[in-house]
C-alpha positions in Angstrom: -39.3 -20.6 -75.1 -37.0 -23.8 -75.0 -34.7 -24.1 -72.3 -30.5 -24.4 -72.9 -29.6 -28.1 -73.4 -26.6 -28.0 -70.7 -25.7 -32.2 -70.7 -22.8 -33.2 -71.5 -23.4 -36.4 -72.4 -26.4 -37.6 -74.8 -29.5 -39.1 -72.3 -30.6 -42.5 -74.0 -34.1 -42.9 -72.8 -34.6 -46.1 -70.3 -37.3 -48.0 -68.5 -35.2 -49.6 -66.0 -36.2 -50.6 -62.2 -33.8 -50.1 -59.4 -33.4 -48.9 -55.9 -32.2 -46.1 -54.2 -30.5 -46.8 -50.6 -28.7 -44.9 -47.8 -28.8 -44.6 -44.4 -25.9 -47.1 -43.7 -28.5 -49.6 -46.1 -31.6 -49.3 -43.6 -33.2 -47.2 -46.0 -34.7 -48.0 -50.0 -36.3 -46.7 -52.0 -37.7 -48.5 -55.3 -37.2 -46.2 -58.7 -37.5 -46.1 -62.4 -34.6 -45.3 -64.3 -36.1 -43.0 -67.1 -33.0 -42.1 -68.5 -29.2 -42.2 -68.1 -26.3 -40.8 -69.8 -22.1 -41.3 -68.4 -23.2 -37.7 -67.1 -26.3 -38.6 -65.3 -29.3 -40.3 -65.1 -33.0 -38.9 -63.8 -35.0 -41.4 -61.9 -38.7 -41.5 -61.3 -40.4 -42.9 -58.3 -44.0 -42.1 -56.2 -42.6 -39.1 -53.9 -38.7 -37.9 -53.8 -39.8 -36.3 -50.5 -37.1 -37.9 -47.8 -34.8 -38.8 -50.1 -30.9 -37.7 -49.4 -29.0 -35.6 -51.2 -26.8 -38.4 -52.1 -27.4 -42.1 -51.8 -26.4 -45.2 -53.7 -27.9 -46.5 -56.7 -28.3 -50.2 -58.0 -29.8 -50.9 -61.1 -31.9 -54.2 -60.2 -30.1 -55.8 -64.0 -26.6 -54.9 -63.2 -26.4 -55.5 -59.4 -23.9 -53.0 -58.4 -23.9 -49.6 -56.8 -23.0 -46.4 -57.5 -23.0 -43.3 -55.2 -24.9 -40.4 -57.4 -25.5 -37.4 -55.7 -28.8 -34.8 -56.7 -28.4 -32.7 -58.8 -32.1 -31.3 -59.0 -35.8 -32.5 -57.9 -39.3 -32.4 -58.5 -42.2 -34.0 -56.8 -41.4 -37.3 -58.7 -38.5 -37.1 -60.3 -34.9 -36.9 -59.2 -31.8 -35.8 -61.7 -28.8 -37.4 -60.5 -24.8 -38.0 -61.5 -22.2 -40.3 -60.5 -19.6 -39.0 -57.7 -16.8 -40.6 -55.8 -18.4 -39.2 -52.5 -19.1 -41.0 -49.7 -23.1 -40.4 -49.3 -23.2 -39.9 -46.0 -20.4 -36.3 -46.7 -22.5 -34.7 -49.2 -24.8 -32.0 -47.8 -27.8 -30.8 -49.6 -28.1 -27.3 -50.6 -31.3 -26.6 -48.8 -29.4 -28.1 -45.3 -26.4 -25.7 -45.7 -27.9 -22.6 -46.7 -30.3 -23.5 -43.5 -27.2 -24.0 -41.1 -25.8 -20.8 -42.0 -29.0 -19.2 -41.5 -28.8 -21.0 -38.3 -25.3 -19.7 -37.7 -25.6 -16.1 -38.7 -29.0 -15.9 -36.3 -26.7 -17.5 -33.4 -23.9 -15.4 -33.8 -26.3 -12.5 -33.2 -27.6 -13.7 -30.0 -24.5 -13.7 -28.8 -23.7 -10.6 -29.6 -27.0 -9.5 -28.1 -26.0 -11.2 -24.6 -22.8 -10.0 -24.5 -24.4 -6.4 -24.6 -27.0 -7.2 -22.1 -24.1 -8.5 -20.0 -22.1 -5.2 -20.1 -22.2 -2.9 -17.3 -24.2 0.1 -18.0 
């Protein structure tokens, strides 16, 4: 069973070094550009464990970065696409739905304090 094709853009296949950074530049990462579209590109590297859910990306040819943000992940590969994000405002998905875990689980302590606080 083949999976939908849902690019946009045609991927031309690429062996291309560069680097992933973020963290206000303290951070890098060194990657493989396997292949890139205008849509997208997906990037290969030892572990995408740690890596942000948006970062910049220089190709070590070209010299100048884009922001991409991440669009899906494996163990060693990363699919990513362009954005006009800052990185440091884009919030992966696992982070959110966490927080409003977190939230929701707040909300119903309070609620159980509030009763606790209640004269009987």
């Amino acid at each position: 069973m083949h999976m939908e094709e849902r690019r946009i853009n045609p991927r031309n296949k690429t062996y291309l070094g560069a680097e992933i950074v973020f963290n206000g530049r303290y951070s890098t990462f060194d990657c493989l550009v396997r292949n890139r579209s205008l849509s997208g590109a997906t990037l290969e590297m030892g572990e995408t464990l740690g890596t942000p859910g948006a970062f910049e990306l220089t190709l070590h040819r070209e010299g100048t970065p884009r922001v991409c943000r991440v669009v899906w992940r494996s163990r060693t590969q990363l699919g990513v696409a362009p954005t006009d994000e800052k990185p440091g405002t884009i919030v992966p998905i696992e982070a959110a739905r966490r927080m409003r875990q977190l939230s929701q689980e707040r909300d119903i302590l309070r609620r159980r304090l509030a009763d606790m606080n209640e004269p009987a």
